[in-house]
MARGU-864979 format. One record per residue (C-alpha): residue in three letters; x, y, z. Coordinates in pm, whole numbers, padded with zeros to 5 digits, always signed. Example, Ala and Ser with C-alpha at 12.3 -4.5 7.8 and 13.67 -1.06 7.14 Angstrom:
REM MARGU-864979
ala+01230-00450+00780ser+01367-00106+00714
REM end
This chain:
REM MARGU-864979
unk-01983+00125+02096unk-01823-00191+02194unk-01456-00199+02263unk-01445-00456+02009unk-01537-00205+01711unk-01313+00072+01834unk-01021-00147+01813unk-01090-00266+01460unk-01240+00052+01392unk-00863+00191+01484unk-00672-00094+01269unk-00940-00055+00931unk-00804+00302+00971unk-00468+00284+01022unk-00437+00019+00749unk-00622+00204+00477unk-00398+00529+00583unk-00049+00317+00518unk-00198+00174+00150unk-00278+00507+00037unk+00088+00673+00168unk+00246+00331-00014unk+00058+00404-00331unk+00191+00754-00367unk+00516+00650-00321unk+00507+00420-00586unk+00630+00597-00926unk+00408+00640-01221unk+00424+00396-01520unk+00456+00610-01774unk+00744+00868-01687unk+00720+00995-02044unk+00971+01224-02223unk+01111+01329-01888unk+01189+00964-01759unk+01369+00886-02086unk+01584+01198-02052unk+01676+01116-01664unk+01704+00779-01744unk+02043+00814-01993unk+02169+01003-01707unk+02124+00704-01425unk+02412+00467-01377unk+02338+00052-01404unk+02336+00027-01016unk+02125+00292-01024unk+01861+00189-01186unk+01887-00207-01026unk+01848-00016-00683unk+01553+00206-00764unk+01367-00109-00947unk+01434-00307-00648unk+01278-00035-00370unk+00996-00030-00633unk+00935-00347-00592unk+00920-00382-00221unk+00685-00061-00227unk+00437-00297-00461unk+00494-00593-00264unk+00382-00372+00067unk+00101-00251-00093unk-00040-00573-00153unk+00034-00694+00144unk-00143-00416+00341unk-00445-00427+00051unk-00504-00754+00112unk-00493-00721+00544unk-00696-00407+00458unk-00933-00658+00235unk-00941-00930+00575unk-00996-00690+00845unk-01275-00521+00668unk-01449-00819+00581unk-01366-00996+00899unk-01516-00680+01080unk-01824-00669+00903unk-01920-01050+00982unk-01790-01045+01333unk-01999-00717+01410unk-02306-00894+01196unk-02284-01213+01426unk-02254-01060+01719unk-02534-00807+01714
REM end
């Protein structure tokens, strides 16, 4: 192996490890019966400051999909041009 594919081999890896611990962060859609009994219960700043820590936890995960999406695609054409 070529130094070259270890290291993206290493950053393909560690990328695709963050957008799958950022995706089970994230909170389900549908919270059902239990979300709308927990939800009475929450406080108006509450609820602003969990929507907005949602939101930067989808924002990430884009983010990193889309590097993930890149680096994958940029390693499969550098390794195909090289060899």
């Amino acid at each position: 192996m070529e130094p070259l594919e270890i290291i993206l081999g290493v950053l393909i890896l560690i990328t695709s490890i963050l957008v799958v611990v950022l995706v089970l962060m994230q909170e389900g859609r549908q919270q059902g019966l239990s979300g709308a009994i927990a939800g009475g219960a929450e406080t108006f700043f509450g609820k602003s400051k969990s929507r907005t820590m949602e939101q930067k936890l989808v924002k990430y995960t884009k983010i990193l999909a889309i590097v993930f999406f890149v680096l994958t695609l940029g390693t499969t054409l550098a390794l195909f041009f090289i060899r």
